[in-house]
N, C-alpha and C positions, 0 to 999 in steps of 0.2 A: 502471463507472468505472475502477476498477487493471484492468480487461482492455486497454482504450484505452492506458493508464498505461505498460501492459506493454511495448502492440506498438510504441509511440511509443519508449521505450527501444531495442527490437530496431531500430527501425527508423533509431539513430543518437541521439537526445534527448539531451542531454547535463544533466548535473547537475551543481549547487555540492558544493564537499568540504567536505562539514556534516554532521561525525560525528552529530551526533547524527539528523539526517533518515536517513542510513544506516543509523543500528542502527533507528530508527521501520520503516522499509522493508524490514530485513531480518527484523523479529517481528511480521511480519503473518502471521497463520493463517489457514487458509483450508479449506473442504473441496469436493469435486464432489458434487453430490448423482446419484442414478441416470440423473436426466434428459440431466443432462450439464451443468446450472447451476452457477455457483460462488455458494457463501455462506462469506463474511467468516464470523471468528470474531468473537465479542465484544470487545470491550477492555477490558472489567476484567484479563482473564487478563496483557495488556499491561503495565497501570496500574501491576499489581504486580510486574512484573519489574524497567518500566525505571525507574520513579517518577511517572508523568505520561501522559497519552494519546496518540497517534500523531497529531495534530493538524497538523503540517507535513505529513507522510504523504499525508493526506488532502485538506491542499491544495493538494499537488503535483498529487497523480491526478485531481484536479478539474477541473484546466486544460486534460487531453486528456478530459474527459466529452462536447463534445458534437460530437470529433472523428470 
């Protein structure tokens, strides 16, 4: 889903200036596994930094899923 998310970004996507989806977007964690997959971090690690879940985030990146 944030792969699609991404390239839709690269590829011109434009976004609302909504600090707060901003900093949600910019504290996503992520890792490659060997395969070459990406896995998401958890979001607890999130919940406690920003106060609350990444919940815009992920409805943003939802909208390029089944692009």
């Amino acid at each position: 889903m944030y792969r699609n998310f991404a390239a839709a970004l690269e590829k011109g996507l434009a976004l609302t200036d909504d600090r707060r989806l901003q900093a949600e977007l910019c504290d996503i964690a992520y890792e490659i596994r060997d395969d070459g997959d990406v896995k998401l971090a958890s979001k607890d690690p999130i919940k406690k930094k920003l106060g609350y879940y990444h919940d815009s985030a992920d409805a943003c990146a939802s909208t390029q899923y089944a692009s």
